[in-house]
Every structure is written in structure tokens, then in C-alpha cells.
C-alpha positions as CSV (number, residue, x, y, z in Angstrom):
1,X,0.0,0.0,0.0
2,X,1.7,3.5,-0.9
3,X,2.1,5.8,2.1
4,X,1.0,9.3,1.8
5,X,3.7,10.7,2.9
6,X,5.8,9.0,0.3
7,X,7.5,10.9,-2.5
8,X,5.6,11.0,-6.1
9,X,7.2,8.7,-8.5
10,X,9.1,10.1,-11.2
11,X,7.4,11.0,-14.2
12,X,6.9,8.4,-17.0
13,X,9.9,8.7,-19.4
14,X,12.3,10.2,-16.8
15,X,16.1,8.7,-16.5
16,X,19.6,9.3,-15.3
17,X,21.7,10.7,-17.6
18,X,24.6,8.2,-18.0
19,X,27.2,11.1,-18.9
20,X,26.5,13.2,-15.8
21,X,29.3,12.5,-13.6
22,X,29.2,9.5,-10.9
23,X,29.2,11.9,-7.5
24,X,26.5,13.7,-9.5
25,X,24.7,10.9,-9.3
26,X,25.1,10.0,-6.1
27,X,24.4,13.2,-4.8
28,X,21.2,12.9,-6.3
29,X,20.6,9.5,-4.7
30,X,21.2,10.7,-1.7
31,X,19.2,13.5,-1.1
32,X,16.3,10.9,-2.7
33,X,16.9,8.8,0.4
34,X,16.9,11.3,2.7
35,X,13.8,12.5,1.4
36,X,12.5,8.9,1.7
37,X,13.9,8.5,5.7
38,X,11.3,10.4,7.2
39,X,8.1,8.5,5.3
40,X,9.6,5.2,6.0
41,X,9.9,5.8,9.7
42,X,6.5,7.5,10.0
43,X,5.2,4.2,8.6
44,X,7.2,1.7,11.0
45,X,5.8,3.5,14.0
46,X,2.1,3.6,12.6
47,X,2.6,-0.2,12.2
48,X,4.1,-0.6,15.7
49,X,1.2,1.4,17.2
50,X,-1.0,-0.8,15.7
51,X,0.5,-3.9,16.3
52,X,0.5,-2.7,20.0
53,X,-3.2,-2.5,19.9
54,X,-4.0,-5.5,18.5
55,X,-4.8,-9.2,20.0
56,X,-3.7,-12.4,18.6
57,X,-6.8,-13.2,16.7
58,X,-6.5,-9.3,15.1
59,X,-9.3,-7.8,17.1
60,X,-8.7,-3.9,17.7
61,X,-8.2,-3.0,21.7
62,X,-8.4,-0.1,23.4
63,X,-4.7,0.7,25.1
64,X,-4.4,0.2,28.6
65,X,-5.3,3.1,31.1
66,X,-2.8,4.3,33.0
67,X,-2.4,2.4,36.7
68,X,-2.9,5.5,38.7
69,X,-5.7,5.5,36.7
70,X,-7.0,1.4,36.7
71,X,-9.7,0.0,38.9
72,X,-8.5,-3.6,38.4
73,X,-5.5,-5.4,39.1
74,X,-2.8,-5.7,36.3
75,X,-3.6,-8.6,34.0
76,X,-7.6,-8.5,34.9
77,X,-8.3,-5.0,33.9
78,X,-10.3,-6.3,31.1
79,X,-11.9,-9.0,32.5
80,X,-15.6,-9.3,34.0
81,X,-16.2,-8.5,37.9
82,X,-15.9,-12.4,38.7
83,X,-14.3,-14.1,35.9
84,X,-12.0,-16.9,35.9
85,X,-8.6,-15.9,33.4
86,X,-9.0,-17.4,29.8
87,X,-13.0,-15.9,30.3
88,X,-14.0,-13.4,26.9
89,X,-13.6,-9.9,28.2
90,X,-15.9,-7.5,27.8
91,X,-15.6,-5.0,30.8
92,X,-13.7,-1.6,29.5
93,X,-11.1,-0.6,31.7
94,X,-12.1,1.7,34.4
95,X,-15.6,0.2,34.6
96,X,-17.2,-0.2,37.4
97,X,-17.1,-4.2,39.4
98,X,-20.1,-3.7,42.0
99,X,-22.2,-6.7,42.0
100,X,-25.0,-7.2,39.3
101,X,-28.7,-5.5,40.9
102,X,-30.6,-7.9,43.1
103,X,-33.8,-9.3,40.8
104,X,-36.8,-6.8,41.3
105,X,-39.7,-8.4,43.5
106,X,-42.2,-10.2,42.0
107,X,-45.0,-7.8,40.1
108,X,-48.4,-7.6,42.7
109,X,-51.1,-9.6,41.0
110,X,-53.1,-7.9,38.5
111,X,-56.6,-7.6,37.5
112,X,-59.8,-5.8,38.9
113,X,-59.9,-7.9,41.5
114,X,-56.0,-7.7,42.8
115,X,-56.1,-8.0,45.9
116,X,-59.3,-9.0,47.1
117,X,-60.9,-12.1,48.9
118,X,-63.6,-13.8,47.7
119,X,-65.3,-17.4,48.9
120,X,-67.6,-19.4,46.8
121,X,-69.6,-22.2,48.5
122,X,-70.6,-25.0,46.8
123,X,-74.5,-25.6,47.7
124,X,-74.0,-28.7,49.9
125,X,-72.0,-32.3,49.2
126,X,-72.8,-35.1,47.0
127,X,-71.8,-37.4,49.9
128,X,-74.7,-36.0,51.9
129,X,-76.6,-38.4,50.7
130,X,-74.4,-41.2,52.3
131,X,-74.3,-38.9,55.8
132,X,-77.8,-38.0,56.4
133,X,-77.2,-38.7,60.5
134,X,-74.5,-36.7,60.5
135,X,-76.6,-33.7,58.2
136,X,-79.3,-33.8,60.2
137,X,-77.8,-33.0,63.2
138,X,-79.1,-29.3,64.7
139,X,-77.0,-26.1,64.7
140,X,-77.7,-22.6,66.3
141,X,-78.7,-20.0,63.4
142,X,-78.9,-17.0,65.2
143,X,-82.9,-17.0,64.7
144,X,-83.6,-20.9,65.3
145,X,-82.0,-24.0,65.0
146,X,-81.7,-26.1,61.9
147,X,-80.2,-29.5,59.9
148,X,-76.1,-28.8,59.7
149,X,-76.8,-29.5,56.3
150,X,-79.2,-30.9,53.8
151,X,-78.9,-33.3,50.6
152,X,-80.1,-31.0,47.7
153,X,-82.1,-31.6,44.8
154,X,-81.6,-33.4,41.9
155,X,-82.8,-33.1,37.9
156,X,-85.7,-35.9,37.0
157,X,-82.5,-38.0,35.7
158,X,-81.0,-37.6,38.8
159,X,-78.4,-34.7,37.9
160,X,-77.3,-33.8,41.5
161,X,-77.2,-30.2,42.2
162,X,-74.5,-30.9,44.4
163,X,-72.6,-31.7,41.2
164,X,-74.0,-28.6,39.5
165,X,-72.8,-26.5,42.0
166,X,-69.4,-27.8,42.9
167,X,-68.8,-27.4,38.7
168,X,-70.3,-24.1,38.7
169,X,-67.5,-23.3,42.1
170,X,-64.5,-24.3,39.9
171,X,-65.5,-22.6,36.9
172,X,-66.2,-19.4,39.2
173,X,-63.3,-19.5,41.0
174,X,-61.2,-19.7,37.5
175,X,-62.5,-16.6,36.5
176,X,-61.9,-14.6,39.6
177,X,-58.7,-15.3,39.8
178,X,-57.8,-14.6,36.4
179,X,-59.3,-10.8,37.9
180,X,-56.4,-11.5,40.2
181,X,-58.5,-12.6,43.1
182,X,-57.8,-14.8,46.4
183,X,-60.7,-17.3,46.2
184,X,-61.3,-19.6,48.8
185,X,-63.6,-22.6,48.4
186,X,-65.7,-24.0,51.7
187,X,-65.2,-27.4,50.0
188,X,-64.4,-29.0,47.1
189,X,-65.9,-32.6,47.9
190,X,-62.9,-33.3,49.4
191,X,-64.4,-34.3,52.8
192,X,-67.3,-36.8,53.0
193,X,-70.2,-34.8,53.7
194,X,-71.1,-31.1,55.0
195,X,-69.1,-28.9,56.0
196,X,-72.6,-27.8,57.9
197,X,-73.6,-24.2,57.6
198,X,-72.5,-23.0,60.6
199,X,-68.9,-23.9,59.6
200,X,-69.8,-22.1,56.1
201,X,-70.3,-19.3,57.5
202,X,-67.8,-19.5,59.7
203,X,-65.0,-20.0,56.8
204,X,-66.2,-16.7,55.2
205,X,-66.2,-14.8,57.9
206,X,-62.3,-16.1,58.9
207,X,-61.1,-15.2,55.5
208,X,-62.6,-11.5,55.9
209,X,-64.2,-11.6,52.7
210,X,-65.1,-8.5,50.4
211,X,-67.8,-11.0,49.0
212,X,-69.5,-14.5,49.5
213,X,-71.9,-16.0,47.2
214,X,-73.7,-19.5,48.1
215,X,-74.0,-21.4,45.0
216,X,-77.3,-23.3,44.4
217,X,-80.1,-24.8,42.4
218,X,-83.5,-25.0,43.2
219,X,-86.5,-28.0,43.2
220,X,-89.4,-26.6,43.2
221,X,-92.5,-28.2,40.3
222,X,-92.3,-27.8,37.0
223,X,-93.3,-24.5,35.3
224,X,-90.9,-22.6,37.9
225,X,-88.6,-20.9,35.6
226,X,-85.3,-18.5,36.3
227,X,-82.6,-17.8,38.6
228,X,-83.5,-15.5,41.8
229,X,-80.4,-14.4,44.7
230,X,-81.4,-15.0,48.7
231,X,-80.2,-11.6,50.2
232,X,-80.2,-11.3,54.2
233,X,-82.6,-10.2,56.6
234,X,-81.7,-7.9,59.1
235,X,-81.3,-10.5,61.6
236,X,-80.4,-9.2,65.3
237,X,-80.7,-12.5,67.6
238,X,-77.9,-14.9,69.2
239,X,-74.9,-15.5,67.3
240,X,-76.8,-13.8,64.5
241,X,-76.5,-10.0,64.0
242,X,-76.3,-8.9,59.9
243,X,-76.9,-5.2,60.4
244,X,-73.8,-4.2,59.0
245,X,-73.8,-6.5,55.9
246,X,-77.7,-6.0,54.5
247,X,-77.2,-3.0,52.6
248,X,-73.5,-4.5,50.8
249,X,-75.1,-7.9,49.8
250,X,-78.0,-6.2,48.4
251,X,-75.7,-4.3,46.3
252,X,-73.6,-7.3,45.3
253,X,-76.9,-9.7,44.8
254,X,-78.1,-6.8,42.2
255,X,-75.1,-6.0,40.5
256,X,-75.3,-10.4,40.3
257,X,-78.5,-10.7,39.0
258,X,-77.8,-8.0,35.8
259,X,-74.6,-9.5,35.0
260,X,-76.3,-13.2,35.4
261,X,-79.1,-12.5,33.0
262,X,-77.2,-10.5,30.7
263,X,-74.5,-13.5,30.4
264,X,-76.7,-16.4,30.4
265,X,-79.9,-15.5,29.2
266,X,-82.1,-16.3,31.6
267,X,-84.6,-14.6,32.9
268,X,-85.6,-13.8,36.8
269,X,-87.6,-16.6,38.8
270,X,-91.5,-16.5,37.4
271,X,-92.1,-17.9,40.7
272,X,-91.1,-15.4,43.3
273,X,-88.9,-12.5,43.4
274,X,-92.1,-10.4,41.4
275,X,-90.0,-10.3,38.7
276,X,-86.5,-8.8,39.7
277,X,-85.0,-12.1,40.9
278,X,-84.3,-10.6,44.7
279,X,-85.8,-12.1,47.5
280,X,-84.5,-11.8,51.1
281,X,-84.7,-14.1,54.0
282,X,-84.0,-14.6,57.3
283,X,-84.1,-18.6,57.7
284,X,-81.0,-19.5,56.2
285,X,-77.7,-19.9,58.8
286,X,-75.5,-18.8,55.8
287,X,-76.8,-15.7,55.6
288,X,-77.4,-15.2,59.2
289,X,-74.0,-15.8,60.8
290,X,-72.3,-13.7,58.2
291,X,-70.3,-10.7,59.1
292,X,-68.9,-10.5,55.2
293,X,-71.3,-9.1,52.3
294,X,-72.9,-12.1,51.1
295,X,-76.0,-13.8,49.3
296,X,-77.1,-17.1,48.1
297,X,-78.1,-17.5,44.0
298,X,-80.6,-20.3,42.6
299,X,-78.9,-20.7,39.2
300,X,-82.6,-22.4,37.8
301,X,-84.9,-25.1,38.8
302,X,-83.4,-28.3,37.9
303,X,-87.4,-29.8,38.5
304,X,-87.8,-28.0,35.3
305,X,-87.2,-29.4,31.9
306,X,-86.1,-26.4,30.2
307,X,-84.3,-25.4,33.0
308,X,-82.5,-28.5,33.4
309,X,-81.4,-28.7,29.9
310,X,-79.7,-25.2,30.8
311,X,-78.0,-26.7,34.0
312,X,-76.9,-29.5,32.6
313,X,-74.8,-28.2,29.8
314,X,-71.2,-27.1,30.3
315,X,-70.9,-24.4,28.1
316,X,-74.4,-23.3,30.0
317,X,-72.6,-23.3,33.3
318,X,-69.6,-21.7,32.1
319,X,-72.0,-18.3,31.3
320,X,-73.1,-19.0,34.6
321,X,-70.1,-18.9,36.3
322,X,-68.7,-15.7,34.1
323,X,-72.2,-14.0,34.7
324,X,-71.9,-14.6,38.9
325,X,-68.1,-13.2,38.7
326,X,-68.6,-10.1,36.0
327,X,-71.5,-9.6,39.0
328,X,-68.9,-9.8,41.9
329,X,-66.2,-7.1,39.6
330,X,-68.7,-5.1,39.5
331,X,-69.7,-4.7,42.9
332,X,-65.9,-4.6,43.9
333,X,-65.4,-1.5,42.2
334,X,-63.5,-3.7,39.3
């Protein structure tokens, strides 16, 4: 490669006259190579320089900081905070070597519902019907006493709605917590029989719940149509004293009913309710022993052939289950 410092070569043509005298000649040779001296040692210390900066696989470098001037120890100045020798480095000298950042915390859950408890009971046990001793045994309501738990209906093909409401549970609690809910579950068929409604209650009330809905299905003739929610009474008596909760599960079992209806397609109980698909009582321990908002909701009448046919599909109780948890957003604040 020519140099740019190098002289121009001499003209095409252009030669030494052999009749000019030798020390002529040599003169002129002479003062060529001195011109040529200064070129050729500018070159050899540009290729020094670079040879200097240059690793053994030809990789360009960056020269070494002074010491004074160094945060690492001679013959690790290039190498990662940690690394063994012979490890690729890639750490510029003077960089800092504090310990990588501890790994942020975990992101809080997300959703409408972050942060919030909710329990879903499934509307007694299929194994009831194996326990009825241990069922009908009496607890204190508040109001009176009555069975720890009962059986449930069934469909005219003998559809539990123990099964219904257990499916129903699952299916709810998947969509709360995909609002970023805690759900807890008073049972999951995971025990032989109850757990009686005292103990219902009870688990609600432990968790400090923002909401509890009962799920369940009703058995009443044929004809009966529609879903309708069981608010509480105001119920002052015993262990029973709901005056706090009335006014919140009437707002949850409304902002329910819309979203069940819109969802599923059904329409209020023809049956009671006049119409809106509210109906409040003061008989039922769950309700009774509560100190968290809470209400129960017939999902249909499984004695009720068009009903039933709702009940008993799965794509049916999925809307179900979204309907009852868009319901429970909604009175959340979600």
C-alpha cells in the first residue's frame, strides 16, 4: 500500500543521464533517500502502534489506562467483575465491578380484583346423601336452629345439584382469579359430607371476605322458571346480627343478577322474586352468621325441563359462572 507521505514517482519517461558525472549521481541519490527516511519511519511507528493495539486473533483493543488511573489489578483490567482468566472480556477498563442489581420483586397480582378475597360455596356435598345422620344433626342460626346440612335436589335424571354447584364453584373461581383474586372454596368434595352451615359461614367470615356467594339450584315443580339471589334479613338474635352486611349484599346480589341474566340468558324466577330475581330471608344460617357481604343465588330449577337442559350443559354453566363473577367485579369496584 503507498504511504501518503511518500514521494511522487518520477514521471513516465524520466532517466539518469549516463554522462553526468558519478558523485552527481550520487548526490542525487542521496538526497532521494533522505527525502524517503522520514516517510519510511512514519510508517514503522504507525505499524508498531497498531500492532501494539491488536490481540492475537487481530481484534482492535483499546490501550491500557494508566495504573494510577486502573480499577483492576494488572492482567484483569479487562476482565468481567468475577471471571476466571482465559473468560472473553468485555468489561472496559475503568468500569465499574459492584455486584449485578438484586432481581426486582415479583410484580403484585393484576386484575380488577387484585387484591381482594372472595369465597364461593358450593351448595351442599354429593356425599350427603351417604351422611344424612351426621346432616341432620341441629345447629344454632342466630334465629332458630336447623339440619347442619341438607342433601339437595336433583334433575328428574338424577343430575345432583351438588354436582351442578361444585362445577359451577370451579368454573367461578377460575375466572376470579384470572381478575387476580384470592378465592377460597368451603369445600371442594374433598371431605365426606357437609361442611354444615355453621362452619360455612364460619370460613367466610375467617377469610374476611369482600364478597361471598352461596352457589345453588332450586327443586321446586315444573313451570318454575329462572334464577333469583337470597339476600339477608336484618337479623339481630344470638350469634346472628347482619346489620352491618344488608345494605352491601343487596348491592352485590343486584349488581349479580344484571350481569347473570345478561350473560346467560335467563330470565328472573316466574315464581317469586315479582319479577326482579331478589328475594330476602331470614331462615338461612349462611346468611345469618355472616359478618362479610354475602347472598345465596338459585342458578334455575333443575325440576324444570327447560331449565334443566340449561343446568346440565357445560358451556351453559360456564356463562353461569362468568355472569356470577362479571356480577362480583362489578360490585368490587373492578
Amino acid at each position: 500500500m503507498r504511504n501518503d507521505n511518500s514521494p511522487p514517482p518520477p514521471e513516465s519517461g524520466s532517466t539518469i543521464d549516463p554522462h553526468r558525472p558519478w558523485f552527481t549521481r550520487r548526490s542525487t541519490l542521496v538526497v532521494g533517500v533522505a527525502a524517503l527516511a522520514p516517510a519510511a519511519l512514519a510508517g514503522w511507528v504507525l505499524t508498531q502502534a497498531f500492532a501494539a493495539g491488536s490481540g492475537s486473533d487481530g481484534q482492535s483493543h483499546s490501550a491500557p489506562l494508566p495504573a494510577s488511573h486502573s480499577t483492576l489489578s494488572p492482567g484483569h483490567r479487562d476482565a468481567k467483575p468475577g471471571s476466571t482468566a482465559g473468560e472473553s472480556a468485555t468489561t472496559s477498563p475503568g468500569a465499574s465491578t459492584s455486584s449485578p442489581a438484586a432481581a426486582p420483586a415479583p410484580a403484585p397480582a393484576k386484575g380488577a380484583l387484585a387484591g381482594r378475597t372472595v369465597v364461593v360455596d358450593p351448595g351442599h356435598n354429593a356425599g350427603n346423601f351417604e351422611h344424612t345422620e351426621e346432616i341432620d344433626q341441629q345447629v344454632d342460626i342466630g334465629t332458630n336452629r336447623k339440619e347442619c346440612d341438607t342433601t339437595g335436589t336433583t334433575t328428574n335424571a338424577g343430575y345432583k345439584e351438588a354436582d351442578f354447584t361444585l362445577d359451577v364453584s370451579l368454573r367461578l373461581r377460575a375466572a376470579l382469579e384470572a381478575q387476580g383474586a384470592k378465592v377460597v372454596l368451603t369445600h371442594q368434595a374433598d371431605r365426606p359430607w357437609g361442611p354444615c352451615i355453621t362452619e360455612r359461614a364460619r370460613i367466610g367470615n375467617e377469610a374476611k371476605a369482600d364478597a361471598v356467594v352461596s352457589v345453588h339450584a332450586d327443586g321446586v315443580s315444573a313451570g318454575n322458571r329462572g334464577f333469583h339471589i337470597i339476600l339477608p334479613a336484618k337479623v339481630k338474635s344470638g350469634a346472628a346480627d347482619t346489620a352491618k352486611i344488608v345494605e352491601p349484599s343487596r348491592q352485590l346480589g343486584e349488581r349479580i343478577a344484571g350481569n347473570f341474566a345478561r350473560t346467560t340468558g335467563s330470565a328472573p324466577a316466574n315464581y317469586l322474586g315479582s319479577g326482579t330475581g331478589l328475594v330476602v330471608r331470614d331462615d338461612l344460617g349462611g346468611l345469618n352468621l355472616s359478618t362479610q357481604p354475602k347472598v345465596f343465588i338459585e342458578c334455575g330449577n333443575m325440576r324444570d325441563a327447560k331449565d334443566a337442559a340449561q343446568l346440565t350443559s357445560p358451556e351453559w354453566r360456564q356463562k353461569a359462572a362468568q355472569g356470577i363473577a362479571d356480577g362480583i367485579v362489578g360490585f368490587l369496584g373492578g
